[in-house]
CHARMM internal coordinates of N, CA and C (Angstrom, degrees):
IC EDIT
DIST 1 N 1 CA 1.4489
DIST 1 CA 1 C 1.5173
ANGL 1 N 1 CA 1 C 108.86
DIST 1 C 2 N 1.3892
ANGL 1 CA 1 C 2 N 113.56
DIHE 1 N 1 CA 1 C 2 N 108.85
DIST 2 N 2 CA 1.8838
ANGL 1 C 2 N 2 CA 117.01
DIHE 1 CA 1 C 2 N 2 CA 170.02
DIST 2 CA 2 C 1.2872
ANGL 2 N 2 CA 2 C 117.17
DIHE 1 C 2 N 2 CA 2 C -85.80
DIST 2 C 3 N 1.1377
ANGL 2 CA 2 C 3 N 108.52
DIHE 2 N 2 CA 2 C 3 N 124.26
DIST 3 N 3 CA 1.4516
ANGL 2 C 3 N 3 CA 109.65
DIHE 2 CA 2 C 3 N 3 CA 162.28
DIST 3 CA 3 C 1.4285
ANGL 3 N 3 CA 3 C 145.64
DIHE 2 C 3 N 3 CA 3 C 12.99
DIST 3 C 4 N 1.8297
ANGL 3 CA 3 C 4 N 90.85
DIHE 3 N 3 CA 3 C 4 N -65.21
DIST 4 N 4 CA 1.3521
ANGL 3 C 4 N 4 CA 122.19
DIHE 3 CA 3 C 4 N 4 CA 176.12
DIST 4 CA 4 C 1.6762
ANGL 4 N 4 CA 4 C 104.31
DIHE 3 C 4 N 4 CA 4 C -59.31
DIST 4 C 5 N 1.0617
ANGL 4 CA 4 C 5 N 120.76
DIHE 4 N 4 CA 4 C 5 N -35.56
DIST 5 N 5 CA 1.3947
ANGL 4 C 5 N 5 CA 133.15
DIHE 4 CA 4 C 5 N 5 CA -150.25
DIST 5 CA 5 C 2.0240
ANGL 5 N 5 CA 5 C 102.19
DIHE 4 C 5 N 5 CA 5 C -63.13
DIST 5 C 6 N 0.9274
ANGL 5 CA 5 C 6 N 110.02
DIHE 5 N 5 CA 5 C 6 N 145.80
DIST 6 N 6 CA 1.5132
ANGL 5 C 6 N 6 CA 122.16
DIHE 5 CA 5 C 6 N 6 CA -168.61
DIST 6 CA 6 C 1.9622
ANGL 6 N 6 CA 6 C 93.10
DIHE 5 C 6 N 6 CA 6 C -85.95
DIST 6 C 7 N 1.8556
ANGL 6 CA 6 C 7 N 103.62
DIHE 6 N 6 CA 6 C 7 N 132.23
DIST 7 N 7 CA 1.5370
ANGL 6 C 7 N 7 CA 104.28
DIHE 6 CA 6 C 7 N 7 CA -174.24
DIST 7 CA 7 C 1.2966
ANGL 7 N 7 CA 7 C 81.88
DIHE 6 C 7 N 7 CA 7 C -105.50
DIST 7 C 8 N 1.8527
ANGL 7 CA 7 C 8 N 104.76
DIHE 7 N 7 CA 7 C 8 N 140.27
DIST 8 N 8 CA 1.7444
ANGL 7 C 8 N 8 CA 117.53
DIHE 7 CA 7 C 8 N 8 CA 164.33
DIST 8 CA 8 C 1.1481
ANGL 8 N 8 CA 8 C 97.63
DIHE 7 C 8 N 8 CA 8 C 161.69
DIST 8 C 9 N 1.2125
ANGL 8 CA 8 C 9 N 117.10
DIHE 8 N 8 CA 8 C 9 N 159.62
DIST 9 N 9 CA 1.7776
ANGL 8 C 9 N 9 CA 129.78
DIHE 8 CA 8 C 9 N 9 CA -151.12
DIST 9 CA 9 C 1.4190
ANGL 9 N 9 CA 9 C 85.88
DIHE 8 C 9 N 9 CA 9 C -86.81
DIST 9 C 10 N 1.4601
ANGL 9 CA 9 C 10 N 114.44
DIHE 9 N 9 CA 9 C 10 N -40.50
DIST 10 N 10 CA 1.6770
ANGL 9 C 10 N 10 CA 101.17
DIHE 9 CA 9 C 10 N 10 CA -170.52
DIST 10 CA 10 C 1.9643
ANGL 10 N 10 CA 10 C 116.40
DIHE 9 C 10 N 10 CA 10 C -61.75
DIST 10 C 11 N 1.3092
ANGL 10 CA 10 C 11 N 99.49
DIHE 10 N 10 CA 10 C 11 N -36.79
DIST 11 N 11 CA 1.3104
ANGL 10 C 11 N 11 CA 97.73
DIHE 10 CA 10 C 11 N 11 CA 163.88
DIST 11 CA 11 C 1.5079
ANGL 11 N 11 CA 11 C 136.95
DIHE 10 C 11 N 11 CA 11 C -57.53
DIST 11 C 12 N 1.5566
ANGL 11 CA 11 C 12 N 105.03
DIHE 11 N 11 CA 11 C 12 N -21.33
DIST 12 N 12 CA 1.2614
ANGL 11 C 12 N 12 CA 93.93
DIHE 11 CA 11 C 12 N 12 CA 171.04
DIST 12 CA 12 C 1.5084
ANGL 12 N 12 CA 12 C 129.67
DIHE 11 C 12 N 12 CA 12 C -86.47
DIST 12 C 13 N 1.4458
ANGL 12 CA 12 C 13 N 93.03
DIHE 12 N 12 CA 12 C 13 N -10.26
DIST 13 N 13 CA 1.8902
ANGL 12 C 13 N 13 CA 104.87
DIHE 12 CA 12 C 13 N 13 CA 149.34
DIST 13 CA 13 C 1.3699
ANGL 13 N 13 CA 13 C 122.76
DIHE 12 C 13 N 13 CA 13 C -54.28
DIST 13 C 14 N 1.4697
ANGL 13 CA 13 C 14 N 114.39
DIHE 13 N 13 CA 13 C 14 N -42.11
DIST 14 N 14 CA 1.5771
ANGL 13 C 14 N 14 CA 135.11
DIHE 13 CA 13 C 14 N 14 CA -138.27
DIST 14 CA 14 C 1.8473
ANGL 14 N 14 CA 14 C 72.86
DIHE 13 C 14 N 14 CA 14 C -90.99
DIST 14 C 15 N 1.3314
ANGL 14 CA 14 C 15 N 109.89
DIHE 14 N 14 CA 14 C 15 N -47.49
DIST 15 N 15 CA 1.8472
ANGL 14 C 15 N 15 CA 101.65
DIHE 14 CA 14 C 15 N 15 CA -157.02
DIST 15 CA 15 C 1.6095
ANGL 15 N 15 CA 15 C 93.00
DIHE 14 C 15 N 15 CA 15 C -118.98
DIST 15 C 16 N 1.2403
ANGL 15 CA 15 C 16 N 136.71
DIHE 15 N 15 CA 15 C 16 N 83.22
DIST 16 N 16 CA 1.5918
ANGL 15 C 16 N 16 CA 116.09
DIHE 15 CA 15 C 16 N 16 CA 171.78
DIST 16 CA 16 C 1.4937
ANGL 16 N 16 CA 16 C 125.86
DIHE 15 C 16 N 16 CA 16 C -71.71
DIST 16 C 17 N 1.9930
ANGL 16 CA 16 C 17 N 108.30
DIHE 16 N 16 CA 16 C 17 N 10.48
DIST 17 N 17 CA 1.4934
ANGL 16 C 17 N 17 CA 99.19
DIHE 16 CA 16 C 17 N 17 CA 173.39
DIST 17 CA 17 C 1.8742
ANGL 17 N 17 CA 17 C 107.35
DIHE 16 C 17 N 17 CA 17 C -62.16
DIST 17 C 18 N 1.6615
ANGL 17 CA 17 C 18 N 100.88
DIHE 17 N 17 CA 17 C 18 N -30.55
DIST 18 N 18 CA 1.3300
ANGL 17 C 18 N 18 CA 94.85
DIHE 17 CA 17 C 18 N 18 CA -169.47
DIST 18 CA 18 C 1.8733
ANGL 18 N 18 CA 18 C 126.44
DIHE 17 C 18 N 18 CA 18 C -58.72
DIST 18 C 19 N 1.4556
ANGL 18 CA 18 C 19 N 97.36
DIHE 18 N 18 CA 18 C 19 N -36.69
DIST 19 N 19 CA 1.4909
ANGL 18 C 19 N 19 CA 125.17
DIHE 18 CA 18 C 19 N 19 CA 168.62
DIST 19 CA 19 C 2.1590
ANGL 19 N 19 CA 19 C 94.40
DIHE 18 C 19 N 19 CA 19 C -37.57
DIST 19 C 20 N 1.4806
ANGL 19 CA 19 C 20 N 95.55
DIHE 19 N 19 CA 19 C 20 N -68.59
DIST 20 N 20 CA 1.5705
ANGL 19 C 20 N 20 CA 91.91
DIHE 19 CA 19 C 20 N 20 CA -165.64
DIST 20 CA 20 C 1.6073
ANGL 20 N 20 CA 20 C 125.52
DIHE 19 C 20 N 20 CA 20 C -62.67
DIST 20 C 21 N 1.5418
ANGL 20 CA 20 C 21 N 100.22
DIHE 20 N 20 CA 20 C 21 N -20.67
DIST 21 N 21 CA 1.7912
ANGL 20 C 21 N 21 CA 125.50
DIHE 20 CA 20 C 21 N 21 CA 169.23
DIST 21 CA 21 C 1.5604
ANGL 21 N 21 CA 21 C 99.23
DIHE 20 C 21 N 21 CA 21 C -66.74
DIST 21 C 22 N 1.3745
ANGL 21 CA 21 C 22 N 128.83
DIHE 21 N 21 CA 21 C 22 N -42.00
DIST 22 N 22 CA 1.4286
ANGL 21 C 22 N 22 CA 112.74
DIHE 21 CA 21 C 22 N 22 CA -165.27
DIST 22 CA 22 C 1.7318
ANGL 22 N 22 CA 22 C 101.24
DIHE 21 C 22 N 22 CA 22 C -86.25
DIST 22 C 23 N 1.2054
ANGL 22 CA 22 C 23 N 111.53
DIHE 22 N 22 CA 22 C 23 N -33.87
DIST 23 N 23 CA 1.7967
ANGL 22 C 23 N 23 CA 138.43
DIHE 22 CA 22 C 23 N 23 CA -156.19
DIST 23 CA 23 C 2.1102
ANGL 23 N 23 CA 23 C 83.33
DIHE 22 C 23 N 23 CA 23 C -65.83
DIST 23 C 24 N 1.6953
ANGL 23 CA 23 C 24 N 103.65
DIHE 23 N 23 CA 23 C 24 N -48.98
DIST 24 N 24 CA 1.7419
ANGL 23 C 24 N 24 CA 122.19
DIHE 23 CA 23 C 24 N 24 CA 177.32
DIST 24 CA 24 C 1.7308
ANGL 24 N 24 CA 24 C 95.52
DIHE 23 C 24 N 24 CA 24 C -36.26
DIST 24 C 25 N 1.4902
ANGL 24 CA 24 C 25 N 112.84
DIHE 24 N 24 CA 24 C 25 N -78.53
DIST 25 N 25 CA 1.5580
ANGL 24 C 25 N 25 CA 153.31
DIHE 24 CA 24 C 25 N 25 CA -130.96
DIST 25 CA 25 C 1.2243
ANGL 25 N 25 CA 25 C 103.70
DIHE 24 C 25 N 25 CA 25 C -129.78
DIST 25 C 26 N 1.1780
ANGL 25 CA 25 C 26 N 127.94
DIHE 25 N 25 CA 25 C 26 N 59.52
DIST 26 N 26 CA 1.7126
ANGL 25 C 26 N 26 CA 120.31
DIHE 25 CA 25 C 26 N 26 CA -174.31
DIST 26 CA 26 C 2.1012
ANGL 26 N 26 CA 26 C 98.02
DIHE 25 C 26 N 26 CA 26 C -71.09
DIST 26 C 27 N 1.3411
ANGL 26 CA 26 C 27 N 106.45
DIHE 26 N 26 CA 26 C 27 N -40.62
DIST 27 N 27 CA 1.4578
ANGL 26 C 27 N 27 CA 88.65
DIHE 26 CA 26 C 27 N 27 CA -157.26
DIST 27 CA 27 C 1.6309
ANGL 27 N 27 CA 27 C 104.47
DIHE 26 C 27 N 27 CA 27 C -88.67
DIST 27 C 28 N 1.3446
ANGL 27 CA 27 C 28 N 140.45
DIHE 27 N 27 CA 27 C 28 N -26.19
DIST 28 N 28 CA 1.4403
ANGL 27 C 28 N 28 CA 122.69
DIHE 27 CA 27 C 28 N 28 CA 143.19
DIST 28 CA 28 C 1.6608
ANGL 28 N 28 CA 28 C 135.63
DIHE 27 C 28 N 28 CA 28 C -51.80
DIST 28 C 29 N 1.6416
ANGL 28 CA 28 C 29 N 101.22
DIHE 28 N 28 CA 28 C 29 N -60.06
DIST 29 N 29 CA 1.7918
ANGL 28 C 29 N 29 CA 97.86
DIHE 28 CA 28 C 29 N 29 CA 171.61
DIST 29 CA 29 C 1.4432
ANGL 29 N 29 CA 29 C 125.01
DIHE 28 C 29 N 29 CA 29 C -91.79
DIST 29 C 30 N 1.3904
ANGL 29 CA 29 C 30 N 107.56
DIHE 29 N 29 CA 29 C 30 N -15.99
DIST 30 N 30 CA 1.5283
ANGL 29 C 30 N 30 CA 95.25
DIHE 29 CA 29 C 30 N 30 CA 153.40
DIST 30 CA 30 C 1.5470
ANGL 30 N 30 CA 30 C 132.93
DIHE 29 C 30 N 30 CA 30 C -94.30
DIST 30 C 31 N 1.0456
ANGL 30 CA 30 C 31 N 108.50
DIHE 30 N 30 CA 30 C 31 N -3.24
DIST 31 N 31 CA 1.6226
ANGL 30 C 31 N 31 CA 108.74
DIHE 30 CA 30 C 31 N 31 CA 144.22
DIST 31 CA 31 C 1.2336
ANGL 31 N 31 CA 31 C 123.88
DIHE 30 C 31 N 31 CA 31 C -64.60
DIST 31 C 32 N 1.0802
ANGL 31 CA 31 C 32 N 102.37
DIHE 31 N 31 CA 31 C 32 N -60.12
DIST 32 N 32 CA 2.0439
ANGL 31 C 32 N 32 CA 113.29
DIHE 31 CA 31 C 32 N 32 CA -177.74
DIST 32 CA 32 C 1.5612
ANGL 32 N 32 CA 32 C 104.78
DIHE 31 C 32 N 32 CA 32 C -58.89
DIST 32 C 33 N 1.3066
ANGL 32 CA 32 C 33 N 114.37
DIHE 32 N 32 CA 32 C 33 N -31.44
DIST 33 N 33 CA 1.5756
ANGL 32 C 33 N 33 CA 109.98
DIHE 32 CA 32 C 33 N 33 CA -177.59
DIST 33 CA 33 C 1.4807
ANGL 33 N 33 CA 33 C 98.06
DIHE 32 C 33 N 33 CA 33 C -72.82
DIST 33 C 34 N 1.2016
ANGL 33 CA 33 C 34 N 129.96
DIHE 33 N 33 CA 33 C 34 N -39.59
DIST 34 N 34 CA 1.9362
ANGL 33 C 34 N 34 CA 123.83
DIHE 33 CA 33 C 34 N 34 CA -171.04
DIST 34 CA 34 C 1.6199
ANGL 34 N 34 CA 34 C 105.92
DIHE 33 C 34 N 34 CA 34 C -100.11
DIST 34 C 35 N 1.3072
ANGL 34 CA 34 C 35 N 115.02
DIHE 34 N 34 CA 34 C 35 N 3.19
DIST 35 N 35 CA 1.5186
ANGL 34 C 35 N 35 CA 102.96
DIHE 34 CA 34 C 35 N 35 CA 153.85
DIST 35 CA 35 C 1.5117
ANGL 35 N 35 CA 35 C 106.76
DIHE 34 C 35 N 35 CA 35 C -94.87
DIST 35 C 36 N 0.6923
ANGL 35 CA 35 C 36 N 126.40
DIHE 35 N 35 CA 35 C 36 N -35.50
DIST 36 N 36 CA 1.9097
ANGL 35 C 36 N 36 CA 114.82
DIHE 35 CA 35 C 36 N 36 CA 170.07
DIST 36 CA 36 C 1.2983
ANGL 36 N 36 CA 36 C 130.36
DIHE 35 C 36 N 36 CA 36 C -82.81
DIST 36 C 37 N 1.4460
ANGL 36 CA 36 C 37 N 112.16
DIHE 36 N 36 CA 36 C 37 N 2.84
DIST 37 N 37 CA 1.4805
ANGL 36 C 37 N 37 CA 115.50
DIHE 36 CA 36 C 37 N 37 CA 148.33
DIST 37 CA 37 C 1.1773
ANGL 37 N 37 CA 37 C 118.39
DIHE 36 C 37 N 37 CA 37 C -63.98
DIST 37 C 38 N 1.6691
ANGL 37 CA 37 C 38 N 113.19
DIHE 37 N 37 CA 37 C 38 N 155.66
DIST 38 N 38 CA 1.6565
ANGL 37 C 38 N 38 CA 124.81
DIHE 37 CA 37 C 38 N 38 CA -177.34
DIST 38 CA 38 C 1.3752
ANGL 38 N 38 CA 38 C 103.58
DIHE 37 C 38 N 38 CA 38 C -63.04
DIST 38 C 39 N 1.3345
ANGL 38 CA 38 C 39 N 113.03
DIHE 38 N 38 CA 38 C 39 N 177.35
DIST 39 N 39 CA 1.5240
ANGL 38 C 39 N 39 CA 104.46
DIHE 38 CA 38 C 39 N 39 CA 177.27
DIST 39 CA 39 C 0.9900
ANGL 39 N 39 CA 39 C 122.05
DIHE 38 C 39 N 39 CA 39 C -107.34
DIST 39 C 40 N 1.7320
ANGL 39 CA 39 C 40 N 123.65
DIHE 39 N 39 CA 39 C 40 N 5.49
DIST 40 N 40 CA 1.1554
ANGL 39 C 40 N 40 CA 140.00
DIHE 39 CA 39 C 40 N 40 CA 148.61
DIST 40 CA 40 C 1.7634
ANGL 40 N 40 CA 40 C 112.26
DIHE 39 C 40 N 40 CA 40 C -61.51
DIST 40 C 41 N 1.0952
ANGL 40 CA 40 C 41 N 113.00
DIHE 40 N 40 CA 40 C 41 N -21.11
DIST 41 N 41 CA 1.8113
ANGL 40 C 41 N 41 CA 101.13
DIHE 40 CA 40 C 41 N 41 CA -170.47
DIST 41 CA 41 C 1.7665
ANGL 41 N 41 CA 41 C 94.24
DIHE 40 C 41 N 41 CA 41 C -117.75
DIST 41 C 42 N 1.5426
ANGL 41 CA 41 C 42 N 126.57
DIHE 41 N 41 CA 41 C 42 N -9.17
DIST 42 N 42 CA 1.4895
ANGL 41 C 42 N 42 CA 114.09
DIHE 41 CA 41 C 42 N 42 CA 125.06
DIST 42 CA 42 C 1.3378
ANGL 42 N 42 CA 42 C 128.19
DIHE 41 C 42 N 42 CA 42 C -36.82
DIST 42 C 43 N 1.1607
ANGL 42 CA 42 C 43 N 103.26
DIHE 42 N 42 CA 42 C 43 N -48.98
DIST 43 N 43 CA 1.7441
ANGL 42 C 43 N 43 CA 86.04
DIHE 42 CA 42 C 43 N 43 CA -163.34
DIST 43 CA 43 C 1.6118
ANGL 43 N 43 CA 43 C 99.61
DIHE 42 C 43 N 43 CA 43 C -95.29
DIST 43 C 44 N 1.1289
ANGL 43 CA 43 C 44 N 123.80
DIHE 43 N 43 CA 43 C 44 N -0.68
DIST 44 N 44 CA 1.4570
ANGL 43 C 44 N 44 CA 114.71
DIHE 43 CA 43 C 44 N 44 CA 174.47
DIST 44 CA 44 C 1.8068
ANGL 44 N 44 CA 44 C 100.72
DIHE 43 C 44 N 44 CA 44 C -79.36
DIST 44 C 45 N 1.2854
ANGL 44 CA 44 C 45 N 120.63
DIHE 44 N 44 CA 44 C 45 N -47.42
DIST 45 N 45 CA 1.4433
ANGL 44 C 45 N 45 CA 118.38
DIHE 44 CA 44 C 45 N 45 CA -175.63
DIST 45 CA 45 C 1.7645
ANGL 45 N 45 CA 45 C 108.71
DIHE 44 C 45 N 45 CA 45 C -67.81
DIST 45 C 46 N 1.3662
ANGL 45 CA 45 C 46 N 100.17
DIHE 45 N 45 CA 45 C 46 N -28.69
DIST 46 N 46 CA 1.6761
ANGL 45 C 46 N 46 CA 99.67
DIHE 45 CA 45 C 46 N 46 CA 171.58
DIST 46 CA 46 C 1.4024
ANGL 46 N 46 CA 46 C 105.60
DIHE 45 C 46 N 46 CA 46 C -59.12
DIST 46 C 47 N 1.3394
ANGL 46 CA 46 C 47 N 122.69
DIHE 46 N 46 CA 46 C 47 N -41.07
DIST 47 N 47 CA 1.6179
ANGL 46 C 47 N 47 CA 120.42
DIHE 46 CA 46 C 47 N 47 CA -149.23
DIST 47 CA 47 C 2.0271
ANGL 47 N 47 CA 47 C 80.14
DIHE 46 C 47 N 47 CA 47 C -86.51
DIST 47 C 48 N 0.8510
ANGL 47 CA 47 C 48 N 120.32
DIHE 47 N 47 CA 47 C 48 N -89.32
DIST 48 N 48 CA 1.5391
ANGL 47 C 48 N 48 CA 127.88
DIHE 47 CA 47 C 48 N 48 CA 168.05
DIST 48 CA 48 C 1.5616
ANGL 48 N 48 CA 48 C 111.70
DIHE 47 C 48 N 48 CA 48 C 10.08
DIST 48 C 49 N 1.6106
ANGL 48 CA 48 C 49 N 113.83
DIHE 48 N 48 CA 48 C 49 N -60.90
DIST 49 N 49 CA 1.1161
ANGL 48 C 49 N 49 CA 112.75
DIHE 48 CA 48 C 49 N 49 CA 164.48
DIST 49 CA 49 C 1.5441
ANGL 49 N 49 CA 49 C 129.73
DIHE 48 C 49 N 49 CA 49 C -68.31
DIST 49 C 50 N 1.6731
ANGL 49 CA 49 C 50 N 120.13
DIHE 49 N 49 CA 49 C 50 N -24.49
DIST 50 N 50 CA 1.1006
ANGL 49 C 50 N 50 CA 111.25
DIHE 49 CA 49 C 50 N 50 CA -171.92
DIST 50 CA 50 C 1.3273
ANGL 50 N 50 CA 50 C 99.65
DIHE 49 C 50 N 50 CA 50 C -86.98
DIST 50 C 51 N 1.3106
ANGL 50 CA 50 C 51 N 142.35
DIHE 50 N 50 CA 50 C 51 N -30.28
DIST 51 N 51 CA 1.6275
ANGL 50 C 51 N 51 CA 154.88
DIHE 50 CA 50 C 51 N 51 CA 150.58
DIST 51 CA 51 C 1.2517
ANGL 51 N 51 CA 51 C 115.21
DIHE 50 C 51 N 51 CA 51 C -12.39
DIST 51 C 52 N 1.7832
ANGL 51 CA 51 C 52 N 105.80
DIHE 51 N 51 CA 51 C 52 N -54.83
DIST 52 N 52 CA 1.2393
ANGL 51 C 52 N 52 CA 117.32
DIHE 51 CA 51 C 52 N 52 CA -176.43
DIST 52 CA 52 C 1.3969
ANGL 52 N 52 CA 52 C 113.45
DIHE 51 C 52 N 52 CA 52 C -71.90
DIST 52 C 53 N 1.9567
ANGL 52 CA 52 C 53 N 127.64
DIHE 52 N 52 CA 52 C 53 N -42.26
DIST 53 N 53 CA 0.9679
ANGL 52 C 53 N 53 CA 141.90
DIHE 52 CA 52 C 53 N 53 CA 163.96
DIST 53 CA 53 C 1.3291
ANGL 53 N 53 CA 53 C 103.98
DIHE 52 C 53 N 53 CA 53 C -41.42
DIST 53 C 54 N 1.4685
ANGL 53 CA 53 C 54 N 117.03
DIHE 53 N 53 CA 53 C 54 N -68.36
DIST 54 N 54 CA 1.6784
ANGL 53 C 54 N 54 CA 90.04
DIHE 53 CA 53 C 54 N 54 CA 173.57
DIST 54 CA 54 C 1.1593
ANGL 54 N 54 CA 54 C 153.17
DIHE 53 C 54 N 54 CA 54 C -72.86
DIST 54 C 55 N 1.8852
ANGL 54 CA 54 C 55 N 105.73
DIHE 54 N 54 CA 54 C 55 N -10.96
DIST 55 N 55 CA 1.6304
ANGL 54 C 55 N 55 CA 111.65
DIHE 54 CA 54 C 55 N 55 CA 162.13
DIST 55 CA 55 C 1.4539
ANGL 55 N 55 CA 55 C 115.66
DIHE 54 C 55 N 55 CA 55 C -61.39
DIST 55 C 56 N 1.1259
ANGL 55 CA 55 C 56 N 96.36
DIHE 55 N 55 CA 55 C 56 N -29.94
DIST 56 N 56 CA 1.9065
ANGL 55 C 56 N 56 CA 104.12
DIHE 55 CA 55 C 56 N 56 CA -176.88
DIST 56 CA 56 C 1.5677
ANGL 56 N 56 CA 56 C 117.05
DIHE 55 C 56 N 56 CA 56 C -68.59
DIST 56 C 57 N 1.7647
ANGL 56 CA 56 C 57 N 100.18
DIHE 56 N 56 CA 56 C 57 N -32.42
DIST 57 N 57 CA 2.0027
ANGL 56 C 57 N 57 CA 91.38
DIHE 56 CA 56 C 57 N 57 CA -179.08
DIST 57 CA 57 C 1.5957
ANGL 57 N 57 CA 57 C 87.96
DIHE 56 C 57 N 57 CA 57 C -95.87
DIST 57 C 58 N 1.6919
ANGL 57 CA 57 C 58 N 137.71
DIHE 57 N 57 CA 57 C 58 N 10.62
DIST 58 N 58 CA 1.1335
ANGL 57 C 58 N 58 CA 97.04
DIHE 57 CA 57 C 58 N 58 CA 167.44
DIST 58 CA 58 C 1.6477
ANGL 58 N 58 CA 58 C 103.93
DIHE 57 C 58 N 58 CA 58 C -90.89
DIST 58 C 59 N 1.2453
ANGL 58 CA 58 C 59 N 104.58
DIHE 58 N 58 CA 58 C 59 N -28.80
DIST 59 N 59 CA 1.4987
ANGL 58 C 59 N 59 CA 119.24
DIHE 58 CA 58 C 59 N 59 CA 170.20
DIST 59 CA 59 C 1.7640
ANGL 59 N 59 CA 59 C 109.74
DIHE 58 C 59 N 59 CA 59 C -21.76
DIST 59 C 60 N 1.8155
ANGL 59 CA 59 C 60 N 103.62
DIHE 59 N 59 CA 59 C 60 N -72.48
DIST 60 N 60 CA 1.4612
ANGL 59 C 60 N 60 CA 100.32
DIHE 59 CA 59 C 60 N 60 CA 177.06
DIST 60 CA 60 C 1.0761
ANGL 60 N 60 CA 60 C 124.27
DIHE 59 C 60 N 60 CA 60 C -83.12
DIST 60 C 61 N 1.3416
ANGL 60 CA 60 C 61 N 126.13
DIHE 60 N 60 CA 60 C 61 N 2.19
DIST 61 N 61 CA 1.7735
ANGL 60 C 61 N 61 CA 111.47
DIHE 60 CA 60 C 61 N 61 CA 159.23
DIST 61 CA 61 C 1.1626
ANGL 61 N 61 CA 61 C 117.08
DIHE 60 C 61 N 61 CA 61 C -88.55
DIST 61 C 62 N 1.3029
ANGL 61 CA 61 C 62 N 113.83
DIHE 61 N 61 CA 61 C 62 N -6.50
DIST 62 N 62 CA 1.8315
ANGL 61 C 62 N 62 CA 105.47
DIHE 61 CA 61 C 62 N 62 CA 167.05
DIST 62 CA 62 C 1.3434
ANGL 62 N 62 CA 62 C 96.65
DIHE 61 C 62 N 62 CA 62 C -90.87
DIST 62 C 63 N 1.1898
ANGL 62 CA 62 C 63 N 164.00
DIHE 62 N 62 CA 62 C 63 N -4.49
DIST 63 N 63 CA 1.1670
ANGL 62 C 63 N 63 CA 161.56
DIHE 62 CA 62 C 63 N 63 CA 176.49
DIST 63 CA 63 C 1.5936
ANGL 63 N 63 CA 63 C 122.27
DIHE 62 C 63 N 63 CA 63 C -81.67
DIST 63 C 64 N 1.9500
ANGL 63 CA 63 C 64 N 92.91
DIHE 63 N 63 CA 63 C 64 N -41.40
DIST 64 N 64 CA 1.2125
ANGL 63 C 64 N 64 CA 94.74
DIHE 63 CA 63 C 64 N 64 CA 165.49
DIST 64 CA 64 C 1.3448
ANGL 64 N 64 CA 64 C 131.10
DIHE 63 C 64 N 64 CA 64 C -117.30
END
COOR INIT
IC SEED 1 N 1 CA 1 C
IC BUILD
């Protein structure tokens, strides 16, 4: 991931070397990649994740 390179979730569609650089290095470039996102596409990956958090505990209480 360069510098130059444009930060936004859509880009990491647009470029998936970056996907495999953060997937490499999650706690340097994938930090640095979600502190320089807007804080509008923070809170979309926040909500995304907490979504998922809850498909997942409904996931294991129907399981168990």
């Amino acid at each position: 991931m360069d510098n130059k390179s444009k930060t936004s979730i859509k880009n990491l569609v647009d470029e998936p070397s970056q996907i495999k650089d953060i997937m490499n290095d999650p706690a340097e470039k994938g930090i640095n990649f979600y502190q320089k996102l807007p804080a509008k596409q923070k809170q979309y990956l926040l909500f995304a994740a907490a979504a998922s958090l809850v498909g997942y505990g409904i996931y294991v209480g129907q399981k168990g």
